[in-house]
C-alpha positions in Angstrom: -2.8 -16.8 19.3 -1.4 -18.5 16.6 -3.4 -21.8 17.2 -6.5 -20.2 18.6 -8.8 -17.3 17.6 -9.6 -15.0 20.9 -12.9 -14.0 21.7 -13.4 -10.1 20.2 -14.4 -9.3 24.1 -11.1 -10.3 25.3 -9.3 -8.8 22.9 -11.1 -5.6 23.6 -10.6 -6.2 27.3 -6.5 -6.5 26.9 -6.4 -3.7 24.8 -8.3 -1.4 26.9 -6.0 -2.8 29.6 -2.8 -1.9 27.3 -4.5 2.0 26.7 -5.0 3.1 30.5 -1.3 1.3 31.5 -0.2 3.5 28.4 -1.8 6.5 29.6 -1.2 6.0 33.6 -3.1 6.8 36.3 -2.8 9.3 39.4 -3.9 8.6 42.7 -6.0 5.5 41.6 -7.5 7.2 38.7 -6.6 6.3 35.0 -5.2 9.6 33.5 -7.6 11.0 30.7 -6.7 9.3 27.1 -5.9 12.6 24.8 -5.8 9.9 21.6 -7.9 7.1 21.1 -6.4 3.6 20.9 -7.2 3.1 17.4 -4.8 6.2 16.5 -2.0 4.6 18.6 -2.2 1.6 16.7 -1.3 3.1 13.3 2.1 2.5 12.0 4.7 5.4 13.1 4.8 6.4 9.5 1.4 7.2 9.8 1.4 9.4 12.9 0.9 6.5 15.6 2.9 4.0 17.9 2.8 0.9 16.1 0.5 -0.9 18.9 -0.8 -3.7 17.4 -4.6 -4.6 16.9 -5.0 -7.9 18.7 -7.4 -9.2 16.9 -6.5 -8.2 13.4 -2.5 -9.8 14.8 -4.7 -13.1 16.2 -6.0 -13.2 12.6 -2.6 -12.6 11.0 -0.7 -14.9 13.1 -3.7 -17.6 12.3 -2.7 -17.0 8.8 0.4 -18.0 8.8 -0.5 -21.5 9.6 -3.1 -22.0 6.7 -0.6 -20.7 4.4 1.6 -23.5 5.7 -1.3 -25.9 4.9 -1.8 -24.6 1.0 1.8 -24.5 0.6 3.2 -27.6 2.8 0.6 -30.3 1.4 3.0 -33.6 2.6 3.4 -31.9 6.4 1.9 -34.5 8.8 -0.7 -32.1 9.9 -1.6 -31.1 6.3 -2.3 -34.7 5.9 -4.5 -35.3 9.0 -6.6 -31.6 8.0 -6.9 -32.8 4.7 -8.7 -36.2 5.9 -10.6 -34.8 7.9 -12.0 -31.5 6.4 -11.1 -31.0 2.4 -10.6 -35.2 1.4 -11.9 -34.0 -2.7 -11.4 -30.4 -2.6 -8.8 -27.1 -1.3 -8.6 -25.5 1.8 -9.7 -22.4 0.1 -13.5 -23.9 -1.0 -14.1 -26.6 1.7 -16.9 -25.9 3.9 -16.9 -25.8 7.5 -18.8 -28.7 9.2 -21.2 -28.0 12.1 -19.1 -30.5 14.6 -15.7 -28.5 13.5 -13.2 -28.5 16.2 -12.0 -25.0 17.4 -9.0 -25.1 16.3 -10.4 -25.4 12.5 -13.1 -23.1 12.8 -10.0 -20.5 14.1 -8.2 -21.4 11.0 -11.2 -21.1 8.7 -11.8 -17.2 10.1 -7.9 -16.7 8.5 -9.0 -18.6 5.5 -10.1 -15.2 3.8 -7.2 -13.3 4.6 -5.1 -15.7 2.9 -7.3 -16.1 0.2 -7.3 -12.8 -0.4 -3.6 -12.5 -1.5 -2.8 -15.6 -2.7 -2.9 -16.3 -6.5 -1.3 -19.1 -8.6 1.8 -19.2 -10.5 1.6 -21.1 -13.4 3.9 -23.5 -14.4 2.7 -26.2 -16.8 -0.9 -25.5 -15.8 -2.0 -29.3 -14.9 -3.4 -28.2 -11.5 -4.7 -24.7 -11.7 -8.3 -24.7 -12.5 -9.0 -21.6 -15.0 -12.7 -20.7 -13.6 -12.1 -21.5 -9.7 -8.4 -20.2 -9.2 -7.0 -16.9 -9.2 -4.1 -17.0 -11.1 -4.6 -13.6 -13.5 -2.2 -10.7 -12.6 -3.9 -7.8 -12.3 -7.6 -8.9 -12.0 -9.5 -8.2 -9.1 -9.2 -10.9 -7.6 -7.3 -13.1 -9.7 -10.2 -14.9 -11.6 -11.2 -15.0 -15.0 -13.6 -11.6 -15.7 -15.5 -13.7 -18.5 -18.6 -15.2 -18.6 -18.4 -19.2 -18.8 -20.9 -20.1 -21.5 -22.1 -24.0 -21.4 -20.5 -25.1 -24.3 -17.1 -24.3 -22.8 -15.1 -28.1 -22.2 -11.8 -26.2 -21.2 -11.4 -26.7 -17.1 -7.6 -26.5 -16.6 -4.9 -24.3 -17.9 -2.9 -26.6 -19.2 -5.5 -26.8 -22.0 -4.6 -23.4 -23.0 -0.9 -24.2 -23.5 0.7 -25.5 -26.7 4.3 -26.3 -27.2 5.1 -24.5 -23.8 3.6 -21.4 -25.0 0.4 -19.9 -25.1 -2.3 -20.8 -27.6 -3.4 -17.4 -28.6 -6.1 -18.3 -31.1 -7.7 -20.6 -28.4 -7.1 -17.7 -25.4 -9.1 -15.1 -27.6 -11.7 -17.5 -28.8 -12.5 -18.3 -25.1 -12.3 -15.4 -23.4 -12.9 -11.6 -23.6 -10.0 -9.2 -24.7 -8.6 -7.9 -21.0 -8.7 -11.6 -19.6 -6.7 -12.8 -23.3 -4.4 -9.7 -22.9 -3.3 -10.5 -19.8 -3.3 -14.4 -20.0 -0.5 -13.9 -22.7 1.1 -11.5 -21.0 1.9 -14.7 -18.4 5.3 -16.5 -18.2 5.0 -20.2 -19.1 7.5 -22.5 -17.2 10.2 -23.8 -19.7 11.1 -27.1 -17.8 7.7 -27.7 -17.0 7.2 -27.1 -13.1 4.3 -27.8 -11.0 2.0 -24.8 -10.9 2.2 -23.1 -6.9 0.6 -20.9 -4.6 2.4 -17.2 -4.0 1.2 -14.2 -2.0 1.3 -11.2 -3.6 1.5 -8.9 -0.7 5.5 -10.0 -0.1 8.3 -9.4 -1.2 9.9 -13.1 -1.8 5.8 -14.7 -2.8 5.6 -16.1 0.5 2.9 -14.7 3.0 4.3 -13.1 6.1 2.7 -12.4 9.8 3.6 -9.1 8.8 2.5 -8.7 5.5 -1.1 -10.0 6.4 -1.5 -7.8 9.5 -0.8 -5.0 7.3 -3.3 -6.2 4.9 -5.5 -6.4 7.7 -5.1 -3.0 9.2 -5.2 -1.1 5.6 -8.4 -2.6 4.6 -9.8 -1.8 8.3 -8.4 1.8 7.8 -10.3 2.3 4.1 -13.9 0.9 5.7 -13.5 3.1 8.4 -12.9 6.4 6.2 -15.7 5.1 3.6 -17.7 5.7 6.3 -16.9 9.0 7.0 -15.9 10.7 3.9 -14.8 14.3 5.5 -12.2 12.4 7.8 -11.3 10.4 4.7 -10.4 13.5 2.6 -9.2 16.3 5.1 -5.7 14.7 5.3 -4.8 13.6 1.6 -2.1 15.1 -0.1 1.4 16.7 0.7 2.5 16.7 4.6 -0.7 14.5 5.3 1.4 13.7 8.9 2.0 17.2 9.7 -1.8 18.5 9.0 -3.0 15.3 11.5 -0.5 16.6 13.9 -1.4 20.4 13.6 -5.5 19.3 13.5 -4.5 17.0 17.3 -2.8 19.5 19.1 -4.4 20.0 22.1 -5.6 24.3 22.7 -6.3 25.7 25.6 -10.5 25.7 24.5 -10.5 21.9 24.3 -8.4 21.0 27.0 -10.7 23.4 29.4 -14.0 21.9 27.5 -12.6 18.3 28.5 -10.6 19.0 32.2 -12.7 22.2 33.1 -9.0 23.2 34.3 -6.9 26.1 32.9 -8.3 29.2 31.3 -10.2 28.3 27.6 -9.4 32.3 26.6 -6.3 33.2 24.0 -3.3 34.3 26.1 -2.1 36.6 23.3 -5.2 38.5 22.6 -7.4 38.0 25.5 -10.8 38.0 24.0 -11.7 35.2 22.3 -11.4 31.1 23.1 -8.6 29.6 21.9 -9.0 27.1 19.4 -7.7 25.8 16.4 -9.6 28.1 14.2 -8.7 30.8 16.0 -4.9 30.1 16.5 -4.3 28.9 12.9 -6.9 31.5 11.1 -8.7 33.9 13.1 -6.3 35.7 15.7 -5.0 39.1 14.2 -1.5 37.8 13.6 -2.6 35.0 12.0 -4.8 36.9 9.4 -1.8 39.2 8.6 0.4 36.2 8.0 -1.8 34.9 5.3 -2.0 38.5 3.7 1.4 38.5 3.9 2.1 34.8 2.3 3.2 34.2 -0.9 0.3 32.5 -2.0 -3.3 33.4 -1.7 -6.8 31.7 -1.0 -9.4 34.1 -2.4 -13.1 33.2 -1.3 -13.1 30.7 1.3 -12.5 33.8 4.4 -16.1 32.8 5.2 -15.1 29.4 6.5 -12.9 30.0 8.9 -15.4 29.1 11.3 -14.3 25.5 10.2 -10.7 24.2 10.1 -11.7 21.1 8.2 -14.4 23.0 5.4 -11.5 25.7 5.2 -8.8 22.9 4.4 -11.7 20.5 2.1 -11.2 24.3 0.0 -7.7 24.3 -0.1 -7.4 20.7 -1.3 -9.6 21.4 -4.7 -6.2 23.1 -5.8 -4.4 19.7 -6.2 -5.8 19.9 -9.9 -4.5 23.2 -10.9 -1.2 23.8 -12.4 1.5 23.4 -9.4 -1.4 22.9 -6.8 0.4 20.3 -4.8 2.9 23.2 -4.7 0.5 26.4 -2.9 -0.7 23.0 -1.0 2.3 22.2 1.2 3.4 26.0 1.1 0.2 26.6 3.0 0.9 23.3 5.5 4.6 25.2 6.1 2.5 28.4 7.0 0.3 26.8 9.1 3.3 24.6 11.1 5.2 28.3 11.8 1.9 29.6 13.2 2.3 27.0 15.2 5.9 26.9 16.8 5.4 30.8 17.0 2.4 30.4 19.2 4.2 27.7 21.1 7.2 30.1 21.4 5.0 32.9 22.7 3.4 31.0 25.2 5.8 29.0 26.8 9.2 31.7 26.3 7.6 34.4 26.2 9.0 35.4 23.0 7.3 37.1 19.8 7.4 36.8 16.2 6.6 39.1 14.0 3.9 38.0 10.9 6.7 38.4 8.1 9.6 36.8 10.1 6.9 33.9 10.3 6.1 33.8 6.4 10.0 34.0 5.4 10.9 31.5 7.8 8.0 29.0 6.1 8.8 29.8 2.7 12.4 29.5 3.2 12.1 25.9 4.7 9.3 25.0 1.7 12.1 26.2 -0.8 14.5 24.1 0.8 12.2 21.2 0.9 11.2 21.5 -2.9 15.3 21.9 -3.8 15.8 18.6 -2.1 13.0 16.6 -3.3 13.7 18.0 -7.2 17.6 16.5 -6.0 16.4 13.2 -5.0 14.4 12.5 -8.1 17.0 13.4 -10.2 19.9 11.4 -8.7 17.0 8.7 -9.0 16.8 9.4 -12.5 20.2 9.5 -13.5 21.5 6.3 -11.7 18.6 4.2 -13.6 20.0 6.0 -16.9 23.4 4.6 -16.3 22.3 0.9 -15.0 23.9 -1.7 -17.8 23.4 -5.2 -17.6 27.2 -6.8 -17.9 27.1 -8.6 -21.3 27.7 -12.7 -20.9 30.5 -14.5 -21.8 30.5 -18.1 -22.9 33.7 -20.4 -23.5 34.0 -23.0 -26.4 36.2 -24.1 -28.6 36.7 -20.7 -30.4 37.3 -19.4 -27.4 35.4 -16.7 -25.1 32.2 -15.9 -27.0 30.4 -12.4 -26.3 26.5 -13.3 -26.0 24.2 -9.8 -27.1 20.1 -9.6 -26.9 18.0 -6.8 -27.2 14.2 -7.1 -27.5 12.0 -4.3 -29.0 8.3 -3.7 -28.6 5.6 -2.8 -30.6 2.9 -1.3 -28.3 0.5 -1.3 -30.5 0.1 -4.5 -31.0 1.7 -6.3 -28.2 4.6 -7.8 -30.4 8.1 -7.8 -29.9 11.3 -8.3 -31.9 14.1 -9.8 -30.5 17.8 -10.7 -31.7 20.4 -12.5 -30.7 23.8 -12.2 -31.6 27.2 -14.4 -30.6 30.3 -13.1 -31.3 33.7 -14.6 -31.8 36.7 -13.2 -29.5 37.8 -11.2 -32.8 34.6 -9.5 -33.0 33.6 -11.8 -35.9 29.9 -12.8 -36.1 30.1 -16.6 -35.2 25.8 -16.5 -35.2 22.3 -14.6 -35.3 19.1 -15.2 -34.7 15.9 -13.0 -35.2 12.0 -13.6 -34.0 9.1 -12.2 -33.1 7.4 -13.3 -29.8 4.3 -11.3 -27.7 6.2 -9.2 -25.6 5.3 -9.4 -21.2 4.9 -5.7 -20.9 7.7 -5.6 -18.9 11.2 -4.7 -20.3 13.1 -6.9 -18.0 11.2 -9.8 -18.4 11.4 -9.8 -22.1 14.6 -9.4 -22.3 15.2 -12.4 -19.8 12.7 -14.2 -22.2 15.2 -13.2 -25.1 18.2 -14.5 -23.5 
């Protein structure tokens, strides 16, 4: 798999294969499949198993080796590839000959995958090409956003770089204000390193199998809820896990509709089918609980015909004052329902509506104490963070090194001074500029020091 891309069908074969040894079978039947495979292969964190997609993982692990090929250009393979396929040009623009061995035409259906996260890090800017390469943080996709005009003679970036620092007259001249923003914004290499490839979806700039399945997967997960907007929406928000959970819990109605075993009629009230409209809004309990809760949802009664229209409702709050708040109140509410019908049926036991609504609001208090704890121990370990100040030893002795850098947001600019002192405290030397601040704190004052 990691020389070789599999056909689609056998992919599809193996993981149907995976899916009914998953699921079991009874007396030479394959057991019925209550989630599809594609749920199962979502992370854990997401609500699934963490199967993997075999043919996103075929594509990930192909990956790997073209990033070994951009990044390992002397490798004897590299060499032999390169001969072969891309003599005058990269890996990333070569075209893909009609009498292409297999094993190149499996690393040329990773090629966009790869392509897609890697950008280049400049270093003296003799090999990155400015129109061709990505190598713009923050841009789409890493290329320039201007318009080349014929007149234009600049081709590499190195052309853009004076005296180890940007030219800004030549940056604005050339190119429109967000591309010149944030083409100065750029670190330049002081010792005047070879420009290099990184991936931007890693921690340490190198591209992963992991990181590029992931990649994979998300960008399979937002064209699949493109296409279907309601299932892309229901679910946003606070306690997105538990809703999926409360929304795939299998009621008696279903299960019958599917099995044709069981009984599909409510246990508790013996009239109507039990579904999840019915459990979570419609059974008499249920309806005195939310009379009974803390918050209120005037005007959508009407739709509680539909679980997911009745939740789309709920979610316009998100933009009120605190509507994140009433949000996951609600999801508590509807998680107690829950257990207490599960309790009830199974136990035998009964709750009554207002044990149910203190026992949910008591858990959502807790839950809001502990997250407004977290992010403010968050808060108050960053406040305390010092950088120790360096030390340097000459003939005067120890000398204490101090920079600070401050910005000027409005236009870009940044002071920064430098001060030495002597082991006495006296000032041994100073320095003060002005340089075009990163728009990052850290880096600036690394770039100060």
């Amino acid at each position: 798999m990691s020389c070789f891309k599999l056909p689609s069908r056998l992919c599809k074969e193996l993981s149907s294969l995976l899916s009914n040894f998953w699921w079991g079978e009874s007396n030479g039947k394959n057991k019925v499949h209550w989630c599809s495979w594609r749920k199962l292969m979502l992370s854990k964190n997401k609500g699934g198993l963490g199967f993997k997609d075999l043919m996103a993982f075929n594509v990930a692990l192909l990956g790997k080796q073209v990033w070994r090929l951009i990044t390992q250009p002397n490798l004897l393979i590299s060499q032999v590839m390169r001969a072969k396929y891309f003599p005058r040009t990269s890996i990333l623009r070569c075209k893909v000959p009609n009498n292409a061995s297999w094993l190149w035409r499996s690393l040329m259906g990773a090629r966009g995958l790869v392509e897609q996260g890697t950008r280049r890090r400049i270093g003296n800017g003799n090999t990155t090409n400015i129109w061709d390469d990505g190598w713009i943080p923050r841009n789409r996709d890493g290329r320039v956003t201007t318009r080349r005009v014929r007149d234009n003679g600049l081709q590499k970036v190195h052309e853009l770089i004076h005296h180890k620092s940007w030219n800004s007259n030549l940056v604005f001249k050339h190119f429109n204000t967000l591309d010149a923003e944030r083409i100065l914004n750029i670190p330049i290499s002081l010792a005047g390193k070879e420009d290099s490839h990184f991936w931007i979806y890693g921690t340490d700039g190198h591209y992963s199998v992991k990181s590029g399945y992931k990649l994979l997967v998300n960008c399979a997960e937002f064209s699949h809820n493109g296409n279907n907007t309601e299932g892309s929406t229901s679910w946003e928000g606070p306690n997105r896990e538990d809703m999926e959970g409360l929304v795939e819990t299998k009621v008696k109605d279903p299960i019958y509709g599917r099995l044709k075993v069981g009984d599909p009629i409510c246990s508790r009230c013996g009239e109507d089918r039990e579904t999840i409209e019915h459990m979570l809004l419609n059974y008499r309990e249920s309806e005195m609980i939310w009379k009974l809760a803390p918050v209120q949802w005037n005007g959508i009664k009407e739709h509680h015909g539909s679980f997911r229209r009745w939740w789309l409702l709920i979610l316009e709050a998100k933009h009120r004052t605190e509507g994140w708040l009433h949000i996951s109140l609600s999801v508590n509410i509807l998680w107690q329902i829950w257990k207490a019908r599960n309790e009830m049926e199974f136990n035998g036991k009964e709750k009554q509506p207002w044990k149910i609504v203190q026992r949910a609001h008591q858990e959502w208090l807790e839950l809001v104490e502990l997250d407004t704890k977290e992010c403010g121990m968050s808060t108050n370990e960053t406040a305390t963070l010092h950088a120790p100040i360096p030390q340097l030893h000459s003939a005067f002795g120890t000398l204490e090194v101090m920079v600070g850098a401050t910005l000027n947001m409005n236009n870009h600019n940044m002071g920064i001074g430098i001060v030495i002192n002597q082991p006495d405290q006296r000032l041994h030397r100073g320095w003060a500029l002005r340089a075009r601040n990163s728009g990052s704190a850290l880096l600036d004052e690394a770039s100060a020091l």
